[in-house]
Each structure stands twice: as C-alpha cells, then as structure tokens.
N, C-alpha and C positions, 0 to 999 in steps of 0.2 A: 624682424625675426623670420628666419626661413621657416618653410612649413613644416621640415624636419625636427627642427626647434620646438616648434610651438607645440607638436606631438609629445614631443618629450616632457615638454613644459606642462601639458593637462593631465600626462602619466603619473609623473612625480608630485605635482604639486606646489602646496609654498616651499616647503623645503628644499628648493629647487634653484628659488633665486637667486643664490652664490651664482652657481659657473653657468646659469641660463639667465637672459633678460627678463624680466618683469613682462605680461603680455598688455597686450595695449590695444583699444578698442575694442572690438568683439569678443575680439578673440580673451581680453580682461572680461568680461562679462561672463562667458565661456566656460574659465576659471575659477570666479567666483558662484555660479553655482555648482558645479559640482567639489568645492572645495565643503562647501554646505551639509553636501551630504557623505561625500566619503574622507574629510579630513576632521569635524569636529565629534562631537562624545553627545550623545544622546541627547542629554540634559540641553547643550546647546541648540540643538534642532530645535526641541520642543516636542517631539514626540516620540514615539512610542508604544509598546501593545496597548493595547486598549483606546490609546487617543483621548484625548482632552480637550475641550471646547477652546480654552485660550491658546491651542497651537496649532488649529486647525487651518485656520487664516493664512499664518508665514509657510502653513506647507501646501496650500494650494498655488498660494503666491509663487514660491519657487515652482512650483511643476509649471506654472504657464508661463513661466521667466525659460525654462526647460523648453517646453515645446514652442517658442519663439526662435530658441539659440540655435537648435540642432534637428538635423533630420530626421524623419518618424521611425526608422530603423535603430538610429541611436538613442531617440526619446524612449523606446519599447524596451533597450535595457538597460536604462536608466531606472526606470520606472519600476521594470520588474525586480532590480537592486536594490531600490527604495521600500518594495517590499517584505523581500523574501527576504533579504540580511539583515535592513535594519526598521523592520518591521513599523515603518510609515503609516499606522492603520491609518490615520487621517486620509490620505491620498485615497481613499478607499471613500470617502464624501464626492467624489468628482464620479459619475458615472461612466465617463469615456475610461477611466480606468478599468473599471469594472468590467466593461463590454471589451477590452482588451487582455485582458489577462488570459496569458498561456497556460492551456490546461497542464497540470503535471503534480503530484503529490505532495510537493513540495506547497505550491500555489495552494491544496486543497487543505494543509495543514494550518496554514494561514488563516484563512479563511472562517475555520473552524474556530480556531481558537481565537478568533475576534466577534463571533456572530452577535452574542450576549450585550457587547460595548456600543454597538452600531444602532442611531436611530433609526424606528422604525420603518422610515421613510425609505430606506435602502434594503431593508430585509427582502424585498420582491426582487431587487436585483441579486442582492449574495446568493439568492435561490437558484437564479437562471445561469449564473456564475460558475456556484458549484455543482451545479445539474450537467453542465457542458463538459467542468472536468471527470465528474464521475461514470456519464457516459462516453467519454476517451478510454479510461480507463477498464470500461467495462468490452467494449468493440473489442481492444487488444489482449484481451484474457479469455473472452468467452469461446472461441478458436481453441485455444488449446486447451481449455478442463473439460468442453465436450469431448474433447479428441480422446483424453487421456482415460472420460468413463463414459464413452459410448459405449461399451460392453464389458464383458468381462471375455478374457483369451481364451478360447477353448481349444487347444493342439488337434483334438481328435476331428475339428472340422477344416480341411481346406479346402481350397480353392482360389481362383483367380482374382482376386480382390484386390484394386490398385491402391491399397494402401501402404507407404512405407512404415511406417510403424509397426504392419501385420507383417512383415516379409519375415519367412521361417528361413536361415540364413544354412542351419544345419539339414534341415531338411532337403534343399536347392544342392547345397553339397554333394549329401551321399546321392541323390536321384538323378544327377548329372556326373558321375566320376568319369563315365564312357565316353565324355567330350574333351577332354584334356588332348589339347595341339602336343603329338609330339616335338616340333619342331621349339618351340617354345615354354612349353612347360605350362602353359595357362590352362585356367577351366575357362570353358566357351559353352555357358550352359544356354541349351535351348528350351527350356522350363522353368518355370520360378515357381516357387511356391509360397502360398501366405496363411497366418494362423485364421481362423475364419471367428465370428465374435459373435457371442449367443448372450441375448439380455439375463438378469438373475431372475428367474420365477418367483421371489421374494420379496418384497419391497427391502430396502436397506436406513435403516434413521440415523441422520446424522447430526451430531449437537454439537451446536459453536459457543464456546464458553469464552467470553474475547473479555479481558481485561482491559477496562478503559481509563487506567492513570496515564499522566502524561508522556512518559517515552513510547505511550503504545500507541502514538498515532498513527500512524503508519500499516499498522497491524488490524487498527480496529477499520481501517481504509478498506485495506484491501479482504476483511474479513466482512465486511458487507456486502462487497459486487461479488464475491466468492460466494456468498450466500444464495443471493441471487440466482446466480445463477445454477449453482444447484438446485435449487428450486425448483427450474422450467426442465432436470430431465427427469426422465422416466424412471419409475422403480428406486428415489433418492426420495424420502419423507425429511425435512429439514427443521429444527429448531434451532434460535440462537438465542442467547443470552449476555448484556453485559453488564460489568459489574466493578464495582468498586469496594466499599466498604456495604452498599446496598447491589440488590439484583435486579436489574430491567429486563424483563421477558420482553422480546421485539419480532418475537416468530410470524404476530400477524403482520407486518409489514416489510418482509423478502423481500417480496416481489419488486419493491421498490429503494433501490440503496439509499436515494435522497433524504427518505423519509428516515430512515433508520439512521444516516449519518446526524439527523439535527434533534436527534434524541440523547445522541452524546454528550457526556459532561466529563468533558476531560479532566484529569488531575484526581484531588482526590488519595485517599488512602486504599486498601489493599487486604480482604478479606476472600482469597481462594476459596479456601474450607468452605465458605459459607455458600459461596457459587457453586461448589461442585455441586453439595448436598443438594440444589434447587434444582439440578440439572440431574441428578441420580433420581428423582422423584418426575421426569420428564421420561425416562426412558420405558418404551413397551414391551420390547422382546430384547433383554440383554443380548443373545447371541448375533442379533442382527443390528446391532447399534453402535456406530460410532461416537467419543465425543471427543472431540478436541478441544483441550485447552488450551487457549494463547494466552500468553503472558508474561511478565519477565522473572515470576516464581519468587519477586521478595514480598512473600508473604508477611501482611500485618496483623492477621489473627493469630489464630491458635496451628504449630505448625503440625502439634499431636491430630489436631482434630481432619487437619487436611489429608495424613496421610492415611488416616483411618479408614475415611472416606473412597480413598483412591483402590486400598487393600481392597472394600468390600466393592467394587465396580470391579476391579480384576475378580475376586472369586468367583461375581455374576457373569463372567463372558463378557461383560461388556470391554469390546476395544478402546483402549486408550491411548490416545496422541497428544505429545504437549509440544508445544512450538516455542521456543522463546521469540522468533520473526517471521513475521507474515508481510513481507513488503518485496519491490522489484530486487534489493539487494540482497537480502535474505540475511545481512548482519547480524547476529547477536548480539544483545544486551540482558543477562539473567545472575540470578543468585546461584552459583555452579552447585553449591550445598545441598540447597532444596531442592534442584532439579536433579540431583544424583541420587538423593534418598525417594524422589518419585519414579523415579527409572528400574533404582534396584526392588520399588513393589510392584513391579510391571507394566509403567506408563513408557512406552516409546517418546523418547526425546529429539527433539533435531530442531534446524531452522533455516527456513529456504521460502521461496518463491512462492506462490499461488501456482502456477501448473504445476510445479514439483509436491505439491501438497495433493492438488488432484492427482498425481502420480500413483502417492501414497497411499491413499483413500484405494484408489481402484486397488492395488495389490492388498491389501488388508481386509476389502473385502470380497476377497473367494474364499 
C-alpha cells in the first residue's frame, strides 16, 4: 500500500475497504485503534462521562496500544479527541494524561463536569489540571479588564499619555487643522492628544449573579477569573453569587477562581427570582451598584416573582445587566421571552466576551 493510501485508508476508515486495500501490519494495528475510537458508538467503547470501573481497563489498554503506534504529536490529538468529543473520562485514571492536557475551556468543562466520578486518588491531580487551565485563562483576560476599568475617561484632562485607547482622535483633529500638506491633502499632525483617566472617589459594588445549570459552563468559567480579577482593582467592591434552584454565596473566595470553580454543581434546575432577591439583599448603595446577571433567562420558578424583583432593583438605581454569554465566543443561548420582558423593566440585555463586559461595567459606571 503506498503511503498515500494508507492516509487515505486511516482517514476513511473501514468503510473504505471497497476501492482501498485492507492495511497490513502496523499500519492494521494503526487502524484498529483508532477505528476504536472514532468509528464505533459509545456503548462499544465502554465508556463514557463519568467512567465505569469495567471499562476502565480496555481504555487504558488502547491509549498505550496509542502511544506504542504513533508519534507523541499524534498521540496528544488523539487523546485530547478521546476527550473532549467523546468524553473518555477513564483515560483521565492515567496521569500522563492528566499532566498533558491542553489548557483551554473546552478541556476545563470537561473536567468539571467529571470531578464528582473521579476516585479520590486523582482529585490532587484534576486540581493542578484545572488550576493550569484556569490560570491561562486568567493571564489572557486580565490585560484587558484592567485596561478596559483602569479608570474612568475624564475629557477635561489631557495630556501625553501613551495610551491607544485614551487617544482623543477629535481633539488631535481640530488642534492640528494648520498642518494639512497642501500638496496632498493630508493631516500631518505634529501633536496628539489623549483623554487623561481619573479613579472614581467612590468605591463602585459589583454583583455576579452566575447561573449554574448546565449550558452555563462556559459562563460560570469565565465569570469566575472575571471575578477575580475584579477583585484586585481599586475602588471595585465584588460580590458573587451562583445559583440554581438554591443560592451559593462564594464572595469569600474571589480571590481565587480554583476555589470558586469546584464549588460548582453544574446542571440542576433554574430559580432566577429567587437569586436575584438574595443578591438585592447584598446590595449597599443602590446608586453605586452593579449586578449582573448571567444566565440563559429559562427561568424555573416563578416568572411574576422574578420581574418584580428586577422592577424594584430598577426603581433603587441599582444598575442592571443581564448576559445570556459570558465565554471567548460570546454566543447566545436564552429564553428571547423572558429576557425581552426583563429589558423592557430596565435590565440591559446583551452577550459577549469578558473584556467586552469589562467594557460595559466601566461605561455604566460614570
């Protein structure tokens, strides 16, 4: 079989053996594990979320049949396929797996939602695991929500400040018209100007109301390092709260997303109303208080009682933001209903990113 072949032949699969040959030594070995994994039904594997003691065995067996057959380049997305798509927890008993796993959200949703299944014996690893992913995750954010609420813009200050962000683009305008090339038509400004950034004299409170059923992994992710890192700035007092059908106050442990991630219990039923009210009894100075709720708004309680709640946090001043996504993509997934009829009693609706949300926090509050 040429090599050309034989690619075609691991591409495809069995289904393949009509107009390609059967593969033969290794390279049939080759074959037969990953026919294992990405050509048979779950059931045949033997595993699955959570894993199971009698399928533990044939899926260690195959990964070290895996890293026998193929290069460590190819065994790493193998593995992390065995993962992430068809959720292999077993393979998660092998600790080189564990010390390899690529940090990334995906990985960290994983994780999460197998901790409970996993003997003990591994918990100290899942820890250093998700500890790794969640501090990637947090490096690559923390850059820009400090950027976005280092201060608040004040126009009436400039000055020379190298920051692109602060750059007054009208102001550089009209105070350079006098340098316009007649020959050319351009401005050739020999000035720039920048808006200059004064802290608030106020502290500002901000409460994260993070729904924690199941399509809100992602949200309750990245509304942790968000937390966080609100936290360490200045003149930003933080509370957060998640919630399901009950309410978990997790304010004392910010500081630390780890901590606050394995307090999660994903899945679960959907009692808003009942969250907000725990988080309206949280707040000190309405007019200086954010709360943001994440969620995907299909509320399971009462929906009278939710927007009652929402009406009397608007008539306090308190600002309200509801997200249906807090992840890298910023995707929606919400009840359009419910989140329309909390819009029109004055909750700000949208869904986007973590710096785009620190975005929103700093313009909402001046």
């Amino acid at each position: 079989m040429t090599d050309a072949a034989r690619r075609w032949r691991m591409a495809l699969g069995p289904a393949a053996n009509g107009p390609l040959p059967e593969p033969e030594g290794e390279a049939a070995k080759q074959d037969e594990v990953l026919t294992w994994l990405y050509q048979q039904s779950p059931s045949a594997r033997g595993g699955g979320l959570g894993g199971t003691e009698p399928s533990r065995p044939e899926a260690l067996h195959w990964l070290g049949r895996v890293r026998k057959l193929f290069p460590k380049s190819t065994c790493q997305r193998i593995e992390a396929d065995a993962l992430n798509r068809f959720r292999l927890a077993d393979l998660l008993a092998d600790p080189e797996v564990l010390a390899r796993i690529e940090p990334s959200p995906a990985t960290l949703r994983l994780l999460l939602s197998l901790r409970g299944s996993l003997p003990p014996a591994l918990m100290a690893l899942l820890r250093d695991t998700v500890r790794r992913v969640v501090d990637e995750i947090t490096a690559r954010l923390r850059p820009r929500i400090e950027l976005a609420l280092s201060g608040q813009r004040n126009r009436q200050v400039r000055g020379r400040l190298p920051r692109a962000a602060d750059f007054d683009a009208r102001r550089t305008l009209f105070g350079n018209l006098h340098r316009i090339d007649p020959d050319t038509g351009r401005l050739v400004p020999d000035r720039l100007f920048f808006h200059g950034r004064q802290r608030p004299s106020l502290p500002w409170q901000v409460i994260l109301c993070v729904d924690q059923s199941g399509s809100m992994t992602d949200s309750v992710i990245h509304s942790a390092v968000m937390a966080a890192i609100l936290s360490g700035l200045p003149g930003i007092h933080v509370r957060m709260v998640l919630f399901d059908t009950q309410v978990v106050d997790v304010s004392d442990r910010l500081t630390d997303p780890l901590e606050t991630l394995m307090t999660v219990r994903l899945g679960g039923g959907t009692d808003i109303g009942a969250a907000m009210q725990y988080c309206a009894g949280l707040v000190e100075d309405p007019a200086r208080s954010v709360l943001v709720l994440i969620s995907d708004f299909c509320e399971g309680g009462s929906t009278r009682r939710l927007e009652t709640q929402v009406a009397q946090l608007v008539e306090a001043r308190v600002r309200l933001l509801g997200l249906a996504a807090l992840d890298d993509r910023g995707d929606p997934f919400h009840d359009h209903r419910v989140a329309a009829r909390l819009a029109d009693l004055g909750m700000q609706i949208g869904a986007m990113t973590p710096d785009r949300l620190a975005g929103w926090l700093a313009e909402v509050m001046t």
